[in-house]
N, C-alpha and C positions, 0 to 999 in steps of 0.2 A: 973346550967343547968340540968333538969331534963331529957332531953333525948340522959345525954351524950353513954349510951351505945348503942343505936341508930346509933350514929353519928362513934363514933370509928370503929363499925360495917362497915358501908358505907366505912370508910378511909379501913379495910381492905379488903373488895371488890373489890378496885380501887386498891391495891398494888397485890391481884391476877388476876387482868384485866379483871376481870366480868361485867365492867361497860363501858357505852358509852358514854360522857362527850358533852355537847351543844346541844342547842335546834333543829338543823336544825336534826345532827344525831338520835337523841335522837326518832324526829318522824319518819326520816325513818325507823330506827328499828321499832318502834311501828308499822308501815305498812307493813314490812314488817313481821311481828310475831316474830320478833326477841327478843325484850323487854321483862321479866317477870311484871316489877313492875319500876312505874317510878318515880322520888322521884325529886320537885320543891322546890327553896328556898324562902322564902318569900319575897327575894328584887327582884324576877323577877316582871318582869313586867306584868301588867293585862293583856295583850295581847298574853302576852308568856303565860301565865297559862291555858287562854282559850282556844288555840291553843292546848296545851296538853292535857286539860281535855276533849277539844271534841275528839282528837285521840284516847283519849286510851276511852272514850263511846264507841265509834264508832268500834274497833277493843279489844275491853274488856279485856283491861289490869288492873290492878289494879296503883290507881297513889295516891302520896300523897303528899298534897301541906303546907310546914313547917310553922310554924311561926312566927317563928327566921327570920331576917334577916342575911347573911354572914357566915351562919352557915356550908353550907353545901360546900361553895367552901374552908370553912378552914379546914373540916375532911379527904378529901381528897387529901389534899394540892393544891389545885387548885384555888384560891381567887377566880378570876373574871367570875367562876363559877356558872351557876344559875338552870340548870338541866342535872340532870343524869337518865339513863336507866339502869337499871342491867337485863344482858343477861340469867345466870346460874339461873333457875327454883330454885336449891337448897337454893343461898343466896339470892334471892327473896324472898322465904316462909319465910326464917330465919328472914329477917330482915321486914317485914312486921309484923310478930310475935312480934319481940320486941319492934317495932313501937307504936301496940295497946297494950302493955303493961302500956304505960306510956300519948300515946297519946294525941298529945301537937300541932294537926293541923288538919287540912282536909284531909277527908282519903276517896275514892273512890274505891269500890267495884266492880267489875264488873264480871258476871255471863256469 
């Protein structure tokens, strides 16, 4: 798994509760500017992702949609998992950082 520090990253976000877990939260934070950076797993569904990727267009967040499928509800110990929001600007940058390190998906910039 090339982007496991990635991922461990994410599980330790979620154990300092930097993170807002399911799709419905996930865009209200985005609307509400709560969101730094929003991170989808690849078993969401195409409906869920487009829903994301046009919030955070639209309110220009940075989002990144994985590859992997089940990947991202197993780092945060959360299986059934398919999107999370990180709130804290700081483990935003951090983990978007490491992200494009190894970048293993669709990653969305927003200015």
């Amino acid at each position: 798994m090339e982007n496991e520090k990635f991922l461990r990253f994410l599980g330790l976000a979620a154990r300092a509760g930097k993170i807002i877990c399911g799709a419905q939260g996930v865009d209200q934070a985005v609307k509400k500017r709560k969101a730094k950076l929003v991170v989808a797993d690849g078993g969401a569904s195409e409906n869920t992702k487009k829903q994301i990727k046009d919030a955070c267009a639209y309110y220009h967040v940075k989002c990144i949609i994985l590859d992997e499928c089940g990947v991202l509800g197993k780092s945060i110990h959360k299986p059934n998992n398919k999107v999370i929001g990180i709130v804290c600007p700081q483990f935003a940058q951090s983990a978007w950082d490491k992200y494009n390190a190894i970048s293993g998906g669709e990653t969305i910039e927003q200015d």
